[in-house]
C-alpha positions as CSV (number, residue, x, y, z in Angstrom):
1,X,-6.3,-41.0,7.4
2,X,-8.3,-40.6,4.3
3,X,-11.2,-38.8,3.8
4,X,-14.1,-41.5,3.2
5,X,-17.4,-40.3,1.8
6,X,-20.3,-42.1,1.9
7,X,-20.6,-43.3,-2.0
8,X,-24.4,-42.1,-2.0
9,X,-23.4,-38.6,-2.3
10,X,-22.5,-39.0,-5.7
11,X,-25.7,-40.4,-7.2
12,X,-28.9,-37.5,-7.1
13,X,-31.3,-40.7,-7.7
14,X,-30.9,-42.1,-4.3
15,X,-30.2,-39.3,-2.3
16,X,-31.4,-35.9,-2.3
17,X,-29.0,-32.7,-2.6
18,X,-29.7,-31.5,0.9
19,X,-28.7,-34.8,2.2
20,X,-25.8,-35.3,0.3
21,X,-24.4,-32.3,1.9
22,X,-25.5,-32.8,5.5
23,X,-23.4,-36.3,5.2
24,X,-20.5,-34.5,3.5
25,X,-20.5,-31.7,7.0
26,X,-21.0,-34.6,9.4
27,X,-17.8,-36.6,7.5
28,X,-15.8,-32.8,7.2
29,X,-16.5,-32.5,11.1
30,X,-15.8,-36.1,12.4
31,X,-12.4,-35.7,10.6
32,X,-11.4,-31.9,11.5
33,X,-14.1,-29.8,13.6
34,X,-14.3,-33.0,16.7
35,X,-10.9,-32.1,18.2
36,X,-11.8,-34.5,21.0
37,X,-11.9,-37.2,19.3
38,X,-8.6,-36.1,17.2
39,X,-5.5,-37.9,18.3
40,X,-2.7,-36.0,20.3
41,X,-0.5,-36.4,17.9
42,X,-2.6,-34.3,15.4
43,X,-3.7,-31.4,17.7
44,X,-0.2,-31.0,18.5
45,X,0.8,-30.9,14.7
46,X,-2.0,-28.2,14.2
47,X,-0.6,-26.0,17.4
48,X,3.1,-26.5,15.5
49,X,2.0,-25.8,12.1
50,X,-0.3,-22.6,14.2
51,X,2.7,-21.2,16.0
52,X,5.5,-21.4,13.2
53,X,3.5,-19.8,10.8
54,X,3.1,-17.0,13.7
55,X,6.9,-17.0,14.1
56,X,7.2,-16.9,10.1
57,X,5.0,-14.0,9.7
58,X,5.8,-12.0,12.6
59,X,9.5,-12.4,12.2
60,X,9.3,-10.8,8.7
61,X,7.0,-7.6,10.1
62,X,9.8,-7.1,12.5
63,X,12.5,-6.9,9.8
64,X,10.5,-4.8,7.7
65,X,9.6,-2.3,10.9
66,X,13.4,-2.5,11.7
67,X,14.4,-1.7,8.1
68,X,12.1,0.8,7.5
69,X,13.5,2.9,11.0
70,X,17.3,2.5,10.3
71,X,16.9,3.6,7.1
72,X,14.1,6.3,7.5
73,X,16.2,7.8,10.3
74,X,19.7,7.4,8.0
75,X,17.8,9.0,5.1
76,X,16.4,12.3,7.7
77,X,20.3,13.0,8.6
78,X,21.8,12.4,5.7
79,X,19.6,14.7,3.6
80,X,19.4,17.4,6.1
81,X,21.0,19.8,4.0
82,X,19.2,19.0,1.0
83,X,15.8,19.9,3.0
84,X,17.3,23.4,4.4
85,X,18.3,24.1,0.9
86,X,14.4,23.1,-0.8
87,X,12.9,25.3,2.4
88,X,14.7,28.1,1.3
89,X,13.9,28.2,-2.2
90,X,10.3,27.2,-1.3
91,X,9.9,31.0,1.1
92,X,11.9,32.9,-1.6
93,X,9.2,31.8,-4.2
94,X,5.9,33.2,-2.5
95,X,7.0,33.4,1.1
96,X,4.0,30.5,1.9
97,X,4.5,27.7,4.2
98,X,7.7,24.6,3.6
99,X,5.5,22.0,4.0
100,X,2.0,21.1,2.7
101,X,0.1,19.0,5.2
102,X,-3.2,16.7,4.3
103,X,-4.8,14.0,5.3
104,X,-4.1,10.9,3.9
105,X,-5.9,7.4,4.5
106,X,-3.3,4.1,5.8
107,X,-3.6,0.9,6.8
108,X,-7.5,-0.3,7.6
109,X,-9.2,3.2,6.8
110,X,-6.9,5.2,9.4
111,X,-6.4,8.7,8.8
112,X,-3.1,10.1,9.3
113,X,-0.8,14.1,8.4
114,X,0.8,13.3,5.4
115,X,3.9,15.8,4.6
116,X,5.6,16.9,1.4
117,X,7.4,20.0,0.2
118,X,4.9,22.4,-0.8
119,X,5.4,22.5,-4.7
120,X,2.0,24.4,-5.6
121,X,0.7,27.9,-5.3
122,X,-0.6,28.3,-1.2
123,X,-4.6,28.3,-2.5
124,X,-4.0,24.8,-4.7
125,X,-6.5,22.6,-3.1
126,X,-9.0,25.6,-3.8
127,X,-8.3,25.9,-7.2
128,X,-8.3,21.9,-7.8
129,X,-12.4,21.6,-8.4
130,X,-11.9,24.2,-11.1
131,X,-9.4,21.3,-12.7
132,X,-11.4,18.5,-12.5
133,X,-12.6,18.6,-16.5
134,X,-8.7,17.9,-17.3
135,X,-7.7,15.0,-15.3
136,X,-5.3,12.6,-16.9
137,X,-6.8,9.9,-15.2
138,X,-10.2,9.3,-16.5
139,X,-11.4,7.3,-14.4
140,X,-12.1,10.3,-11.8
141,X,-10.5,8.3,-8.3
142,X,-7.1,10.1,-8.6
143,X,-6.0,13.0,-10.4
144,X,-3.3,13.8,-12.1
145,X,-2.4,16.1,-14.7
146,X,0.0,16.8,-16.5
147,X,1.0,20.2,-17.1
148,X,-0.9,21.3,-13.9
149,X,-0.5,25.2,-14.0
150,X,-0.6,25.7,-10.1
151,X,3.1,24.0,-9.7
152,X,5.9,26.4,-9.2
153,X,9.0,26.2,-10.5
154,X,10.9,25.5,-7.5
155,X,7.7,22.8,-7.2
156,X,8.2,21.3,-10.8
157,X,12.0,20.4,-9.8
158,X,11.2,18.6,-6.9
159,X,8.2,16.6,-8.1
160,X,10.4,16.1,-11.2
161,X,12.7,14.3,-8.4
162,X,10.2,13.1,-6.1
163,X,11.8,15.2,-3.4
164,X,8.5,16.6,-2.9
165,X,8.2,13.2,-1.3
166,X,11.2,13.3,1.3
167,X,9.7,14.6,4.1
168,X,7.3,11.2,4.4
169,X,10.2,9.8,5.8
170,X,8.9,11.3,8.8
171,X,6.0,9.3,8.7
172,X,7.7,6.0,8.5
173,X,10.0,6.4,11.0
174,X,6.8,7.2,13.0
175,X,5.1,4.1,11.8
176,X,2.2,5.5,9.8
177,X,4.1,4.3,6.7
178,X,6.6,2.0,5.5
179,X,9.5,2.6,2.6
180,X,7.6,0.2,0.7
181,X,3.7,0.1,0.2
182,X,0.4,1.0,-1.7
183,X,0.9,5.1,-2.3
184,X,-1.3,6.7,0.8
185,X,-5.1,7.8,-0.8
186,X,-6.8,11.0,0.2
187,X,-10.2,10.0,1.5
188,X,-11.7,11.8,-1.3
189,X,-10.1,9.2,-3.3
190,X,-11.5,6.4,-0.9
191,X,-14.5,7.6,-1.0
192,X,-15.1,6.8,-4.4
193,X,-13.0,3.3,-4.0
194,X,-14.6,0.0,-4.8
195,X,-14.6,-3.1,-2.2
196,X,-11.7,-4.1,-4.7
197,X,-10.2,-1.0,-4.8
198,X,-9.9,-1.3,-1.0
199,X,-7.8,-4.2,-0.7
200,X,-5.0,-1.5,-0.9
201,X,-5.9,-0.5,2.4
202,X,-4.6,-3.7,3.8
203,X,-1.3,-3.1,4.9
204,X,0.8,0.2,5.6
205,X,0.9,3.0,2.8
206,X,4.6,3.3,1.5
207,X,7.5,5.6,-0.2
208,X,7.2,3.7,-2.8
209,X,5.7,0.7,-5.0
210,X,5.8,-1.5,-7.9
211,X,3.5,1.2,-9.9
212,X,6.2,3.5,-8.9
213,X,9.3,1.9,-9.9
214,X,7.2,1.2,-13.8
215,X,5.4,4.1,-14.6
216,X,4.1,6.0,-11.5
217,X,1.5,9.1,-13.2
218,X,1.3,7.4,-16.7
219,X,-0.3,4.2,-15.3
220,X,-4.1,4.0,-14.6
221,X,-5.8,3.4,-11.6
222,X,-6.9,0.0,-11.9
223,X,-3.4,-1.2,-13.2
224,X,-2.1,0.8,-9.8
225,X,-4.7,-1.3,-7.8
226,X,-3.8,-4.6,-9.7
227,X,-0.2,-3.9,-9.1
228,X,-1.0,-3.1,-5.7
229,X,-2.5,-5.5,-4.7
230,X,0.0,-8.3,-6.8
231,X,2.5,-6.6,-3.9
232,X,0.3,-7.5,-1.2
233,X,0.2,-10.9,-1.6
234,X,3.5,-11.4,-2.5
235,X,5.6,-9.2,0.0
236,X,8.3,-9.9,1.5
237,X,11.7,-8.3,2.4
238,X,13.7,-9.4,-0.4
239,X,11.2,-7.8,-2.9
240,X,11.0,-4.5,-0.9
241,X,15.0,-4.2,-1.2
242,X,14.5,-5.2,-4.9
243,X,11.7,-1.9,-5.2
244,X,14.0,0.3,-3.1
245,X,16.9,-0.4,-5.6
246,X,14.7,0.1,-8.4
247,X,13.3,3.6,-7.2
248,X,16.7,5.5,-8.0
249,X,16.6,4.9,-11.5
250,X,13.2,5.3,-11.8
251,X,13.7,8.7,-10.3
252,X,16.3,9.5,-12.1
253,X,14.1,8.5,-15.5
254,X,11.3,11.0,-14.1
255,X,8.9,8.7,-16.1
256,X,5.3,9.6,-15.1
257,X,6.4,12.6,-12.5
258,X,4.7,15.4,-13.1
């Protein structure tokens, strides 16, 4: 049925604004908000349309839940020895703890322990405000530096390497994150976040990203967010397998890791 409009709406001599508009809401309601007087035939094309596009959507969240445990809990097994081998290296350097826990902010604003390697000194979240004045990043939300002198050198292989990393596998295969995903924020980072900035916070944190795979460190924050969030309304599973494949070699590259 078309959508008729009274043709007074579109001359302001012989009808005011505010009328104009009231007539356009009663025309908009007596063709979609009165369901009543809707045929059948229409409400149930609504309710199809409704229920596929809830079958479309959560279909794909259960593939990408289901890929994201088979793989995480492949990965843990499979590099077992690799994370006995880091642990030792990691005591032998300064005798301080594997892992370095923190906070990190996921999906919606929750908080959940994040995991990695430890690659800096035990005291490095101490000595970070005394770093501040040389942040790569300019734009004071994340920082990253370069040649950051409280990395070890058992630390600077395995950020080189992202192995660092490894242990979040933990986390997806508990469902706090995914393999593929916005990079998880500290809320100090949040804090400071615009309500732009935020969109990031819309779906699970992951391994890794399209920032990762082109750049990771050497690209800004807002190009992060705007890549981000280019993800976000574009995901889907073939593009998370397309990321995961391009992770190796961006690995391998070490572009932006330090």
């Amino acid at each position: 049925m078309p959508l008729t409009i009274p043709s007074a709406q579109f001359s302001c001599n012989t009808q005011p604004v505010t009328d104009q508009r009231l007539d356009l809401i009663e025309v908009l309601y007596q063709r979609y908000g009165d369901m009543a007087g809707n045929s059948i035939g229409m409400r149930m094309k609504y309710l199809r349309k409704k229920y596929l596009w809830k079958i479309v959507t959560g279909g794909a969240s259960a593939l990408k839940r289901l890929l994201d445990i088979v793989v995480a809990l492949v990965m843990l097994m499979l590099l077992a020895p690799l994370f006995a081998a880091v642990a030792i290296s990691i005591r032998l350097t300064d005798r301080g703890p594997v892992l370095f826990w923190q906070a990190r902010v996921g999906q919606w604003g929750t908080e959940f322990p994040f995991p990695k390697f430890r690659s800096m000194v035990v005291n490095a979240e101490k000595l970070k405000d005394k770093l501040l004045a040389a942040n790569d990043h300019k734009n004071g939300v994340t920082f990253k530096m370069k040649k950051d002198p409280r990395v070890t050198w058992i630390g600077r292989i395995i950020r080189k390497t992202s192995i660092d990393e490894l242990p979040q596998l933990w986390c997806v295969l508990k469902g706090d994150m995914s393999l593929v995903g916005p990079r998880p924020p500290v809320p100090r980072e949040v804090a400071l976040y615009s309500l732009r900035d935020r969109r990031r916070l819309d779906v699970k944190p992951g391994l890794t990203c399209i920032w990762q795979v082109s750049g990771r460190g050497d690209i800004p924050f807002d190009r992060q967010v705007e890549l981000d969030v280019r993800y976000i309304e574009s995901q889907s599973l073939w593009l998370d397998l397309l990321l995961l494949l391009k992770t190796a070699p961006a690995i391998l590259m070490g572009k932006g890791a330090y």
